[in-house]
py3Dmol code that shows the C-alpha trace and the ligand (Angstrom):
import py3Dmol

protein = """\
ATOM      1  CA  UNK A   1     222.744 -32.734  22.549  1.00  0.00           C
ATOM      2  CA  UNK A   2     219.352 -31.891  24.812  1.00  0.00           C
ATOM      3  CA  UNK A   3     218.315 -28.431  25.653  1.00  0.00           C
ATOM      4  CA  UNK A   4     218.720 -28.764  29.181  1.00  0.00           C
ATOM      5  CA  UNK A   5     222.940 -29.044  28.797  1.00  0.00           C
ATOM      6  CA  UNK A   6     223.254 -26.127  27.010  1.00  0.00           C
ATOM      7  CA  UNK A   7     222.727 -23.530  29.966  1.00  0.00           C
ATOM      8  CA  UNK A   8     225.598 -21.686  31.703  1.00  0.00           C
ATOM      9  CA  UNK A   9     227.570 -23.649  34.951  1.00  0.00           C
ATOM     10  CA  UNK A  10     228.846 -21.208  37.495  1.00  0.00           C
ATOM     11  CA  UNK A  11     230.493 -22.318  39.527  1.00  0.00           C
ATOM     12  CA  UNK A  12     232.027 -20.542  43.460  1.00  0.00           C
ATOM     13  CA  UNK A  13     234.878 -21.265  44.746  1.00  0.00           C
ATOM     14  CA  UNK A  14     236.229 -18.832  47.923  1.00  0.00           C
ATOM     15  CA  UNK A  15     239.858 -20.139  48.526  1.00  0.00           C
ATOM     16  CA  UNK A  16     242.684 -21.859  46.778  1.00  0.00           C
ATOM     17  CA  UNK A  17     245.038 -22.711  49.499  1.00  0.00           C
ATOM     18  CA  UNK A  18     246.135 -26.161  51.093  1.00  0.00           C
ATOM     19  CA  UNK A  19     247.653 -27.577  54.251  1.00  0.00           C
ATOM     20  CA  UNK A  20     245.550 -24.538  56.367  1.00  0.00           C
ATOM     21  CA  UNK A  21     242.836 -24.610  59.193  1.00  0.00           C
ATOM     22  CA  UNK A  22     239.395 -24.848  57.135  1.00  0.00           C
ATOM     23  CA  UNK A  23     236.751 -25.680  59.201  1.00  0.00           C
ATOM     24  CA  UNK A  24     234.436 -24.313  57.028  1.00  0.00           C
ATOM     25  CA  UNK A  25     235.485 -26.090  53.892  1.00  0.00           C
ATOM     26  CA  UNK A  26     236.367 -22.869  51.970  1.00  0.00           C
ATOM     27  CA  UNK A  27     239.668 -23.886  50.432  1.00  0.00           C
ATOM     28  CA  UNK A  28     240.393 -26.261  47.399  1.00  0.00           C
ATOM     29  CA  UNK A  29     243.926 -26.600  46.908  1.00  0.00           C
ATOM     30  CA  UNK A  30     245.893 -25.892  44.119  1.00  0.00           C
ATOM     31  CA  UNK A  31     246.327 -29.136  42.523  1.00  0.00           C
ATOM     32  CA  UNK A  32     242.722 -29.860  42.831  1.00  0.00           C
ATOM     33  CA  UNK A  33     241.735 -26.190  41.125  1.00  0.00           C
ATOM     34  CA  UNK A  34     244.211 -26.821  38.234  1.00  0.00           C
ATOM     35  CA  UNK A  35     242.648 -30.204  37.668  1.00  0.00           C
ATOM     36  CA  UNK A  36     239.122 -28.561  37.972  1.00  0.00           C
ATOM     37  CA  UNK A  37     239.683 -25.808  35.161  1.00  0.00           C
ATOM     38  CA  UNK A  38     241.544 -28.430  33.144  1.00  0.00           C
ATOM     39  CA  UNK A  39     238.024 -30.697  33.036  1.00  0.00           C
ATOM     40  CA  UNK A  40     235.933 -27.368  32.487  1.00  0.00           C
ATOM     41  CA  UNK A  41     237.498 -26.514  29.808  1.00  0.00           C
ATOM     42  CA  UNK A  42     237.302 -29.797  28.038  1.00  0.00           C
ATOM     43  CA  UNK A  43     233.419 -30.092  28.950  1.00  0.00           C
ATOM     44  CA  UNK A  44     232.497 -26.752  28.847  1.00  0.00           C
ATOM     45  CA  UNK A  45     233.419 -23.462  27.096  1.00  0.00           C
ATOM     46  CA  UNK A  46     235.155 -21.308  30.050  1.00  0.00           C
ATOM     47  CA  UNK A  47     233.067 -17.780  29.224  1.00  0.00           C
ATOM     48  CA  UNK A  48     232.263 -14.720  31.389  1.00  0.00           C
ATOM     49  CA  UNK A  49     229.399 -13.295  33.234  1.00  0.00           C
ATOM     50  CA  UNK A  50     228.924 -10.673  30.819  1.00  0.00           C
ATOM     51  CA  UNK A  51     228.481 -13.389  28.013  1.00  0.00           C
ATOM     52  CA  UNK A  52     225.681 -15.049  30.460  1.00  0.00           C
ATOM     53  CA  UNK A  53     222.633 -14.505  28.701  1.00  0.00           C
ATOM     54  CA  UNK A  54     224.063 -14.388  25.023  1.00  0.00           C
ATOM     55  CA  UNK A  55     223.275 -18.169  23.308  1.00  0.00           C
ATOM     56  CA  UNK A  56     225.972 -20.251  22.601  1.00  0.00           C
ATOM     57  CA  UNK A  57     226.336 -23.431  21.072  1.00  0.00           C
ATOM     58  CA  UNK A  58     228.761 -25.161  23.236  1.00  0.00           C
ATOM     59  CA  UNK A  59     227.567 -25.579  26.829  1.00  0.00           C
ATOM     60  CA  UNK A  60     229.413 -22.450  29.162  1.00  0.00           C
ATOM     61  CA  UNK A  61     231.227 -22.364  32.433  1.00  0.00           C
ATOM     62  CA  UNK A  62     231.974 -18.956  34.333  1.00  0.00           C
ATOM     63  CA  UNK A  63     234.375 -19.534  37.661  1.00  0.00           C
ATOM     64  CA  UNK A  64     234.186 -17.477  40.027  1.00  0.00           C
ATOM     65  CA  UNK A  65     235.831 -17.114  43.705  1.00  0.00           C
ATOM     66  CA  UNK A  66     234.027 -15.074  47.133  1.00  0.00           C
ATOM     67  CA  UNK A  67     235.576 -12.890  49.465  1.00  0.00           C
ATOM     68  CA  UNK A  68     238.553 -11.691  48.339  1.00  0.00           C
ATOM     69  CA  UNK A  69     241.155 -13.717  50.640  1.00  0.00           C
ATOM     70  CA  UNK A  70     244.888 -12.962  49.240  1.00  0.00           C
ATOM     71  CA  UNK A  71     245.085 -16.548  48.509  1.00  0.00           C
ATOM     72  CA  UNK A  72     243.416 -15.305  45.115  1.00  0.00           C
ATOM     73  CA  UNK A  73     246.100 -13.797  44.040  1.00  0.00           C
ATOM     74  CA  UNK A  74     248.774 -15.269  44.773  1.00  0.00           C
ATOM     75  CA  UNK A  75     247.696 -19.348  44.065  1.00  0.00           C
ATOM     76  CA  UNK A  76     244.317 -18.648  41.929  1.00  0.00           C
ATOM     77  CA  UNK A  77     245.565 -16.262  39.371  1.00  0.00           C
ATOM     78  CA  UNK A  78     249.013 -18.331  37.546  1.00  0.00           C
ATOM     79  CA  UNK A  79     246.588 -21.096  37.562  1.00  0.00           C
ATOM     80  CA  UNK A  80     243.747 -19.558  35.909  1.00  0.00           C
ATOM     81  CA  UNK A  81     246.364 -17.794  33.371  1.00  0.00           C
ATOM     82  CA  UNK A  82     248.490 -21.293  32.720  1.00  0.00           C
ATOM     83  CA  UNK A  83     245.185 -22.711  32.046  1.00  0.00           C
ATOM     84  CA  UNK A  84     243.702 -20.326  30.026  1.00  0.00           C
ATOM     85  CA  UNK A  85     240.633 -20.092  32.144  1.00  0.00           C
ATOM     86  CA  UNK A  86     238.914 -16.180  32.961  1.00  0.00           C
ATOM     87  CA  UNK A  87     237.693 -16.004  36.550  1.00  0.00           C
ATOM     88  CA  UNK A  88     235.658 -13.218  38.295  1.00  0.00           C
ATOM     89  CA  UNK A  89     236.460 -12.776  41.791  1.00  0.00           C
ATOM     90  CA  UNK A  90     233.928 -11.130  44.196  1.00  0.00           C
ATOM     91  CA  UNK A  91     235.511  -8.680  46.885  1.00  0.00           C
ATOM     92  CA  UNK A  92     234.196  -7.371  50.026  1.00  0.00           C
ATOM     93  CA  UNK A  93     235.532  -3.889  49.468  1.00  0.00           C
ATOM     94  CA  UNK A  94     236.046  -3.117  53.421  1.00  0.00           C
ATOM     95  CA  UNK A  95     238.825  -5.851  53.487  1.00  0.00           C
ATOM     96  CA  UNK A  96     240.930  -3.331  51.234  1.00  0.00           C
ATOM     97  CA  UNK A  97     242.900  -1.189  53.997  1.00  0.00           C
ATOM     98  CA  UNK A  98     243.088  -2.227  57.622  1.00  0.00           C
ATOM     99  CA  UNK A  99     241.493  -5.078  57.996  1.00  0.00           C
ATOM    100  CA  UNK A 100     241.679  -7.909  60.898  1.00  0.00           C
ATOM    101  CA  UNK A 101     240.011 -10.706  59.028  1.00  0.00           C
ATOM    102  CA  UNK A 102     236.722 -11.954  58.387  1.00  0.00           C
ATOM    103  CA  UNK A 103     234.751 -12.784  61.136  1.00  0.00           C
ATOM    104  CA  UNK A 104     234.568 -16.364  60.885  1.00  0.00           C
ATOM    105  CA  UNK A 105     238.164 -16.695  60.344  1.00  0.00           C
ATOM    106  CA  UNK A 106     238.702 -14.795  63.779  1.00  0.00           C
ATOM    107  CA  UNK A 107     235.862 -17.526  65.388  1.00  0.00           C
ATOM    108  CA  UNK A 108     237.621 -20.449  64.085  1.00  0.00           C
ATOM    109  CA  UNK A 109     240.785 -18.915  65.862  1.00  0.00           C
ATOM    110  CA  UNK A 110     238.970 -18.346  69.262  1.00  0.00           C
ATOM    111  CA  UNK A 111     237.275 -21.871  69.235  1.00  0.00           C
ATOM    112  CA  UNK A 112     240.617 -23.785  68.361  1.00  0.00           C
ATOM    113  CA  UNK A 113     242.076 -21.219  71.145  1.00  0.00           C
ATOM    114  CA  UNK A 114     239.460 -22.440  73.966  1.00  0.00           C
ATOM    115  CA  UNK A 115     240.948 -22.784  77.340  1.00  0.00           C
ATOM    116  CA  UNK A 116     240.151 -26.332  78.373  1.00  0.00           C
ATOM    117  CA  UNK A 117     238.508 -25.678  80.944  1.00  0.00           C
ATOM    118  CA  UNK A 118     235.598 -23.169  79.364  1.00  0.00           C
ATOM    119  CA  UNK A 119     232.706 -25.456  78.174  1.00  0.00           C
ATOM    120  CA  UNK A 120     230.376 -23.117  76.765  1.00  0.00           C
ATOM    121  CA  UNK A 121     230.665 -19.363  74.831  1.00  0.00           C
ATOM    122  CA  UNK A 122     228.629 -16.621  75.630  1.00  0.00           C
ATOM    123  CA  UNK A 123     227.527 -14.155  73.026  1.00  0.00           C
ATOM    124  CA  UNK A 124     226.266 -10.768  73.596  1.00  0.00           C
ATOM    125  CA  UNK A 125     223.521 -10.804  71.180  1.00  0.00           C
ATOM    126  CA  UNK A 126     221.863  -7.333  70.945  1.00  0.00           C
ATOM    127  CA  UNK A 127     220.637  -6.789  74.317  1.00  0.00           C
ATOM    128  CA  UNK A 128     220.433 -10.374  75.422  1.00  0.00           C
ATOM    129  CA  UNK A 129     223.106 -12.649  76.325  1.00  0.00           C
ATOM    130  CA  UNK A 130     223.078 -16.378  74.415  1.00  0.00           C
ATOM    131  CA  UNK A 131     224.673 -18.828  75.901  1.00  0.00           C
ATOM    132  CA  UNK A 132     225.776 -21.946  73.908  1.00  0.00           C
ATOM    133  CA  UNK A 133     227.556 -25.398  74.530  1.00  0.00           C
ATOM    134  CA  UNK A 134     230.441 -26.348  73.116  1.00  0.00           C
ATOM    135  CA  UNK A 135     232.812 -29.112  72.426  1.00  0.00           C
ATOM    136  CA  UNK A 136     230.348 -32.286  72.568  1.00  0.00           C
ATOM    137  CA  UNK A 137     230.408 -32.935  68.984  1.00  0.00           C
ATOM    138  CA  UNK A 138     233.912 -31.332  67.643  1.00  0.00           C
ATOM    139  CA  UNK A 139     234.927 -27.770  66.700  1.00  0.00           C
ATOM    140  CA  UNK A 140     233.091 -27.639  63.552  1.00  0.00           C
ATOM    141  CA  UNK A 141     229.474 -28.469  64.988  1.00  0.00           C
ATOM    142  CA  UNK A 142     230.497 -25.744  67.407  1.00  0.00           C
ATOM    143  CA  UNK A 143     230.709 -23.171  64.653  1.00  0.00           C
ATOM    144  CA  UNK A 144     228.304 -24.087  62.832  1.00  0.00           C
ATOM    145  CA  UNK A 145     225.393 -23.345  65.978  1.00  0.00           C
ATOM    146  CA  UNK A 146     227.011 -19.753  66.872  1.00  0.00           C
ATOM    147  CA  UNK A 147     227.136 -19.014  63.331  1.00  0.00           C
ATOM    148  CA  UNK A 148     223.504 -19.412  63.304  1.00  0.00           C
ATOM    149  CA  UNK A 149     223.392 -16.823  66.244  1.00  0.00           C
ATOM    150  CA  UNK A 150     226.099 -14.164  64.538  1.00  0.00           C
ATOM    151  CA  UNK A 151     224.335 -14.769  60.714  1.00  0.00           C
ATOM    152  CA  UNK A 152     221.398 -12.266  61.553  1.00  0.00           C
ATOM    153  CA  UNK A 153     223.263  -9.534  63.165  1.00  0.00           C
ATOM    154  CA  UNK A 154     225.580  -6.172  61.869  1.00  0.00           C
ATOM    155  CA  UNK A 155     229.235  -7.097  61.428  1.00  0.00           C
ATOM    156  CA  UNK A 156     229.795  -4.610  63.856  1.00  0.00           C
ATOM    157  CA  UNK A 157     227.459  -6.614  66.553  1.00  0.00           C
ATOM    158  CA  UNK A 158     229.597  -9.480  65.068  1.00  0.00           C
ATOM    159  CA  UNK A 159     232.877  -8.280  65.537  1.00  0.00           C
ATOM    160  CA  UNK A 160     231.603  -7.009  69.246  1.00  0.00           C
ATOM    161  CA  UNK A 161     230.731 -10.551  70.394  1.00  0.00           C
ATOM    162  CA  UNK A 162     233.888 -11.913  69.264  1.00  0.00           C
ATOM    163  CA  UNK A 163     235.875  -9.326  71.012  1.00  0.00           C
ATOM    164  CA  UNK A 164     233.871 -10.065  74.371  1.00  0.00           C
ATOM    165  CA  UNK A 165     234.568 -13.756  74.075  1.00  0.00           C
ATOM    166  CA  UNK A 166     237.876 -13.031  73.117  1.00  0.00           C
ATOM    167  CA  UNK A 167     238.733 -10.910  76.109  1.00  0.00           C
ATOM    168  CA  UNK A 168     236.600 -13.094  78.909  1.00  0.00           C
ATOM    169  CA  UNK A 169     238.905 -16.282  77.415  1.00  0.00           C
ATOM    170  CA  UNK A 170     242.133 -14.150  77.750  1.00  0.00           C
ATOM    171  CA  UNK A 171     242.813 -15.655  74.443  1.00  0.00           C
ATOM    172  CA  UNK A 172     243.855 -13.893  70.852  1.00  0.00           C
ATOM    173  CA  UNK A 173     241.444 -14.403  67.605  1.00  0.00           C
ATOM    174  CA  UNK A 174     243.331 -13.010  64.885  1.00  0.00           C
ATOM    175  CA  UNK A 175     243.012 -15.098  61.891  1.00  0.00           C
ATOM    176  CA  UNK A 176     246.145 -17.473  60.730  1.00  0.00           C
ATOM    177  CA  UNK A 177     248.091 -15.559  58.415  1.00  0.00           C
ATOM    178  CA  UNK A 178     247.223 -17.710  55.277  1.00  0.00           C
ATOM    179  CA  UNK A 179     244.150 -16.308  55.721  1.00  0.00           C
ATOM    180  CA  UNK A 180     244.730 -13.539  55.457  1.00  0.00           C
ATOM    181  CA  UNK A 181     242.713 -10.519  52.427  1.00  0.00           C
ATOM    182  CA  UNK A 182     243.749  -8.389  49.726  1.00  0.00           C
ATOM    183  CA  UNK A 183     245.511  -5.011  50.223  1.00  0.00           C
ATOM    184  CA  UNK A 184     244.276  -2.393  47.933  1.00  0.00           C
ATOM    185  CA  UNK A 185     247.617  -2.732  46.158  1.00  0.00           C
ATOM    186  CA  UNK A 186     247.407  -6.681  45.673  1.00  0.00           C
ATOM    187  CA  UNK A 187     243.810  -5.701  44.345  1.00  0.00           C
ATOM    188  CA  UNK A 188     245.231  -3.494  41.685  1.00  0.00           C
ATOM    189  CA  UNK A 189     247.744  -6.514  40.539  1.00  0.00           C
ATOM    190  CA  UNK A 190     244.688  -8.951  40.709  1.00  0.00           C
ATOM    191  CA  UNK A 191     242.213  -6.634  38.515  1.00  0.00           C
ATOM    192  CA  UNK A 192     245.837  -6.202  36.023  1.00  0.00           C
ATOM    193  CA  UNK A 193     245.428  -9.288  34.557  1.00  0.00           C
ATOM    194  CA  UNK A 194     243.492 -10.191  31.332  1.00  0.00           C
ATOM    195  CA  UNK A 195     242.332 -13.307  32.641  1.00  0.00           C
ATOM    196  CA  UNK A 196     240.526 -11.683  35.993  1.00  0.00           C
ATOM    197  CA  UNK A 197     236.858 -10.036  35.913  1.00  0.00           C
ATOM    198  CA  UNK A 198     236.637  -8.003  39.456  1.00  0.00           C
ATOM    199  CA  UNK A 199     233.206  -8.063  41.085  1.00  0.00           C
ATOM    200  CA  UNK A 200     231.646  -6.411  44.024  1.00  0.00           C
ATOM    201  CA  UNK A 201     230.473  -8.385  47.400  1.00  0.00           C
ATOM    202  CA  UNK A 202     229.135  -5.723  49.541  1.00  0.00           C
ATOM    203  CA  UNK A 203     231.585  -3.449  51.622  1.00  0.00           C
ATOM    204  CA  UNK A 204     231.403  -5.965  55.236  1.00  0.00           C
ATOM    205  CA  UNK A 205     230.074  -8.999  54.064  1.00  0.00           C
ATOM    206  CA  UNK A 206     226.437  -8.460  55.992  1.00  0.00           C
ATOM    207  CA  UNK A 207     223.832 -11.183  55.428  1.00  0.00           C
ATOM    208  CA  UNK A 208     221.716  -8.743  53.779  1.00  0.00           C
ATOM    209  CA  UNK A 209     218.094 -10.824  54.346  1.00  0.00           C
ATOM    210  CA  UNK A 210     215.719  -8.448  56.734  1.00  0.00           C
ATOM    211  CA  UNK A 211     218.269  -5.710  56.986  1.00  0.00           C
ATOM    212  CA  UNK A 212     216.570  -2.290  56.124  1.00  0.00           C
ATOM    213  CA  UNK A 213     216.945  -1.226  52.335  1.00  0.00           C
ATOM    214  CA  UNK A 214     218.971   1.993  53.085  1.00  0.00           C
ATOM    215  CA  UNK A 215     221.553   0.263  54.754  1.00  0.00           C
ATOM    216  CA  UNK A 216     221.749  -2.686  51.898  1.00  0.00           C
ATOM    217  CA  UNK A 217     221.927   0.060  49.295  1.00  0.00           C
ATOM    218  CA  UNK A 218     224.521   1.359  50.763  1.00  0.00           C
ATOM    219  CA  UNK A 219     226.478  -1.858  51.441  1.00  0.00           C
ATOM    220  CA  UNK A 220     225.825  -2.728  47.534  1.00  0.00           C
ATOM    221  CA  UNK A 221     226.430   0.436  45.920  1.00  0.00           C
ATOM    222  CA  UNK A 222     229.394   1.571  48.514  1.00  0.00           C
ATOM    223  CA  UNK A 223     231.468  -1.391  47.459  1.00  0.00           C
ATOM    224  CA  UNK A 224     230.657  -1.537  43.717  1.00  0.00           C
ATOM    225  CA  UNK A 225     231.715   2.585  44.130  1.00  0.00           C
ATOM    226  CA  UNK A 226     235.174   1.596  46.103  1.00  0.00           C
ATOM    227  CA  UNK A 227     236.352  -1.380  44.082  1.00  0.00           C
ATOM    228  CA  UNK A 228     235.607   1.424  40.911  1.00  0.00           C
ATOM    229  CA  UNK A 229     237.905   4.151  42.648  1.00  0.00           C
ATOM    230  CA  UNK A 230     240.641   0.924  43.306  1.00  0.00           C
ATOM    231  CA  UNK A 231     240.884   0.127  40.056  1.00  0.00           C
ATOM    232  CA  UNK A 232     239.890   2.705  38.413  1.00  0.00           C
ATOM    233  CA  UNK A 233     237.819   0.075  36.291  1.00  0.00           C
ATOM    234  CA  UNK A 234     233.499  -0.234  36.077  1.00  0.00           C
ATOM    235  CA  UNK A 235     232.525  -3.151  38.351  1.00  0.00           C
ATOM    236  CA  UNK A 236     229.444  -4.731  37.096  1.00  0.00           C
ATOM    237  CA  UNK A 237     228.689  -7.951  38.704  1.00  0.00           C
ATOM    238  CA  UNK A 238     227.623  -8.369  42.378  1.00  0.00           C
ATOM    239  CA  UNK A 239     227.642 -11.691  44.493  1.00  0.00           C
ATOM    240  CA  UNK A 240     225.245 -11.980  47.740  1.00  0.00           C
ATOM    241  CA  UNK A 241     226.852 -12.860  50.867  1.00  0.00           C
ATOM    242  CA  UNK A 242     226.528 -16.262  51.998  1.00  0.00           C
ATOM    243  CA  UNK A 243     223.983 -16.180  48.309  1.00  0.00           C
ATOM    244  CA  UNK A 244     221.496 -18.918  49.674  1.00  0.00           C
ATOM    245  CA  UNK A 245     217.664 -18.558  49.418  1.00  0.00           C
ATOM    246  CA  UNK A 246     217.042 -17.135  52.730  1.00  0.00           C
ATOM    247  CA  UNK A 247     220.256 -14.865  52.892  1.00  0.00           C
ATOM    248  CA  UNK A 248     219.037 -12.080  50.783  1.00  0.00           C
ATOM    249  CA  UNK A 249     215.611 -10.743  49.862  1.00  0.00           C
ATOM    250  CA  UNK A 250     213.746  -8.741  47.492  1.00  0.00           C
ATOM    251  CA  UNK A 251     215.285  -5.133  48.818  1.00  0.00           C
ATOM    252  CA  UNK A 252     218.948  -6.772  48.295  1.00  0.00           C
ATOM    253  CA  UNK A 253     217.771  -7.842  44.924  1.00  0.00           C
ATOM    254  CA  UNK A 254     216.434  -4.216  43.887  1.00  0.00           C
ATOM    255  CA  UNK A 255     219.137  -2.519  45.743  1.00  0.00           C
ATOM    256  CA  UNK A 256     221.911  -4.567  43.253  1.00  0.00           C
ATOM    257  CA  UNK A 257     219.729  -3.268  40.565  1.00  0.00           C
ATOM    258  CA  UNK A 258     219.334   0.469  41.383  1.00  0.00           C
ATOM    259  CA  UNK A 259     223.026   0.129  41.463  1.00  0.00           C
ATOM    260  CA  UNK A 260     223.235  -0.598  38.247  1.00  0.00           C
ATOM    261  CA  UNK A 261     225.042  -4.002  38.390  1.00  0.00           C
ATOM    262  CA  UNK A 262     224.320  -6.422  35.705  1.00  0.00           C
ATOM    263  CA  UNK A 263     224.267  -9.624  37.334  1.00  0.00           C
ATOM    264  CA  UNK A 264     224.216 -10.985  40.608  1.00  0.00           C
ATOM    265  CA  UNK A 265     224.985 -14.376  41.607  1.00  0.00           C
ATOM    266  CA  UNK A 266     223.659 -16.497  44.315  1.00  0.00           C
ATOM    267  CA  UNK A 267     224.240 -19.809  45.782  1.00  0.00           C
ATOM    268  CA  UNK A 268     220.984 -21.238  44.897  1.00  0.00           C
ATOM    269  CA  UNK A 269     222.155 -24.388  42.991  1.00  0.00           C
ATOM    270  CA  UNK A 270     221.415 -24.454  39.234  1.00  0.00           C
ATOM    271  CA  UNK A 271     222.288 -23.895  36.030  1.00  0.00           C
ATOM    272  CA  UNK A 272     221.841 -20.521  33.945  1.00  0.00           C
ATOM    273  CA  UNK A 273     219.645 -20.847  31.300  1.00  0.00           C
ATOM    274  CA  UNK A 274     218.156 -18.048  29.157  1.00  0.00           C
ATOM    275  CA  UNK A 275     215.283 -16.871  30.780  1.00  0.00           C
ATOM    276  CA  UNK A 276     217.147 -17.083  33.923  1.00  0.00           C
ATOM    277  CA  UNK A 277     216.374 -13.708  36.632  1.00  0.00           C
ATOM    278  CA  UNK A 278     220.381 -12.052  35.634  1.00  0.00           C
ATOM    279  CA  UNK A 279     219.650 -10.771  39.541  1.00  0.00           C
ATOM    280  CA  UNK A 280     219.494 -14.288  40.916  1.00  0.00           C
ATOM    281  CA  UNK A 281     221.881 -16.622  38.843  1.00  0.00           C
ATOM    282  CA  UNK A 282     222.717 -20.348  40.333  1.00  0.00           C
ATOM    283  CA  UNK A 283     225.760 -21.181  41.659  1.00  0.00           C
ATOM    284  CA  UNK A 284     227.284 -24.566  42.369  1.00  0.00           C
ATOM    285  CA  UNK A 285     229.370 -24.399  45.277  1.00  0.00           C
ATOM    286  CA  UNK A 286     232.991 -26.557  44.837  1.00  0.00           C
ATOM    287  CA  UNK A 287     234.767 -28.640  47.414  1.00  0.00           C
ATOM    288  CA  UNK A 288     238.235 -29.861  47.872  1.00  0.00           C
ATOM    289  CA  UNK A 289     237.639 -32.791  45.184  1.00  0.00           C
ATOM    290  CA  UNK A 290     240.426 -34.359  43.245  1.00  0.00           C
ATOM    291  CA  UNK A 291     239.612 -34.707  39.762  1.00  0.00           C
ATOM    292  CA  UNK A 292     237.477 -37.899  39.252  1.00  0.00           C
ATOM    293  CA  UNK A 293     235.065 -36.880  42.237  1.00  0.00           C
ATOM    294  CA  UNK A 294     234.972 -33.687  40.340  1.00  0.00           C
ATOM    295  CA  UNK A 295     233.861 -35.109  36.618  1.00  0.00           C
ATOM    296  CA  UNK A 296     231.695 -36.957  38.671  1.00  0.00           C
ATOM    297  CA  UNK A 297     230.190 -33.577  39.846  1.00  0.00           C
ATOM    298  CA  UNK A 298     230.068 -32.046  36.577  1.00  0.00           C
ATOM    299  CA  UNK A 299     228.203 -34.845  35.305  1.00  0.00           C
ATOM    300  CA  UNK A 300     225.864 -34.925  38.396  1.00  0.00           C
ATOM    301  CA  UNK A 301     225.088 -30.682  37.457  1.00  0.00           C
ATOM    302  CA  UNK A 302     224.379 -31.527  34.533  1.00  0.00           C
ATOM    303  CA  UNK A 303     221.583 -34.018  35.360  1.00  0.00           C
ATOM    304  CA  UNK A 304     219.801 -31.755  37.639  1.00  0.00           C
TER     305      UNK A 304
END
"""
ligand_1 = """\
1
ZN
Zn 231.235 -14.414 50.671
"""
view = py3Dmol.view(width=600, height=400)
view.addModel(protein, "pdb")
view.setStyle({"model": 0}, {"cartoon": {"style": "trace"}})
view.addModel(ligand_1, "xyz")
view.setStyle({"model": 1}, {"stick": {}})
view.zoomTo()
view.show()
């Protein structure tokens, strides 16, 4: 066995739900995640964040899963615990309570909701207006160009926009009910089991790249300090929104520290190795694969 196999795979997953609207290819479905953690744990020793940077002889695998969708719960969890496999999931702590969805959910409901006749979206953006195309190349090019617009902005701003298209269509946007996010209660069942590590994943799911440090501290630290007083449990592991290269910077990065979280993942591909920045661990990010396509994968991480 080389050196280079014997770092740490982590792998994100968001959703484990089938048969749904996923235009964003968030969800792997049941069947698929039980055949996943049934490979991992034959390649890989299924281990923790917490055991991240302690050497091991066997080759590791932490899974973890974004967001916090109720989907977690209820099709994640028996999995993980029939298959013996620990799993952190990463909540954005504003979902617990009221909440109408996440904002992308809502947009995929307004943009399969379009009246035929409107051909483009307008989005108040700040104190401009943008004005965008849609429907020449499908519904999932169109998200993926006014996501580019929404990224940068509050989730406030966010929600705004969304409300003013949704109005000016005379069309709803609440997300389909399978997507629907964790009550506080359905946390505290979640965080009850042995085999489930919860982490922290902001309070509103900002992109937290360029937005002044005050207001990522407080988005860090608020929902590390409201998933505590849910379950009554210390949360020490933090996930970046979104997690790529260019969707956090070095504020989010000290802010997760003065917090006093122990690890923070990304979703900068790459393995965990020691030596690796515990702030700014690699993620591989999982799709809806069946279970040769995923060996396949495994075997493809491992190479590179
Ligand atoms: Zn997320």
């Amino acid at each position: 066995m080389t050196m280079r196999s014997n770092g740490t795979l982590i792998l994100c997953y968001h959703r484990i739900a089938e048969g749904v609207e996923d235009p964003f290819y968030l969800c792997v479905s049941p069947s698929n995640f039980a055949a996943h953690l049934e490979e991992l744990s034959r390649a890989r020793e299924p281990s923790i964040l917490a055991d991240v940077s302690v050497p091991s002889r066997r080759p590791r695998v932490v899974v973890t899963l974004d967001d916090g969708y109720r989907d977690n719960l209820t099709n994640a969890l028996p999995i993980a615990e029939s298959k013996g496999v620990p799993i952190t999931v990463f909540v954005t702590s504003g979902i617990l309570g009221n909440h109408h969805g996440f904002w992308w959910d809502r947009l995929g409901t307004l943009l399969r909701s379009r009246p035929p006749h409107v051909q483009e979206i307008d989005l108040p953006v700040g104190d401009r207006n943008v004005r965008l195309p849609l429907g020449s190349s499908g519904i999932r090019a169109d998200l993926d160009s006014i996501r580019r617009h929404l990224l940068p902005l509050r989730v406030t701003e966010i929600e705004r926009a969304l409300d003013a298209v949704s109005e000016r269509w005379q069309v709803g946007s609440a997300p389909p009910p399978d997507a629907g996010t964790l009550t506080s209660e359905e946390l505290r069942q979640l965080a009850a089991s042995d085999t489930i590590t919860i982490g922290a994943h902001t309070v509103d799911h900002v992109r937290l790249r360029d937005r002044p440090a005050r207001e990522q501290q407080d988005t860090i630290a608020g929902s590390k300090a409201e998933l505590e007083r849910s379950i009554g449990r210390t949360v020490s592991h933090f996930a970046y929104p979104f997690g790529r290269r260019d969707d956090f910077d070095d504020r989010s990065v000290d802010a997760v520290r003065s917090a006093a979280f122990d690890t923070a993942c990304t979703t900068i591909p790459g393995t965990a190795r020691s030596g690796t920045d515990p702030y700014r661990l690699p993620r591989r990010l999982v799709m809806d694969w069946g279970r040769l396509r995923f060996q396949v994968q495994l075997q493809r991480w491992k190479l590179g």
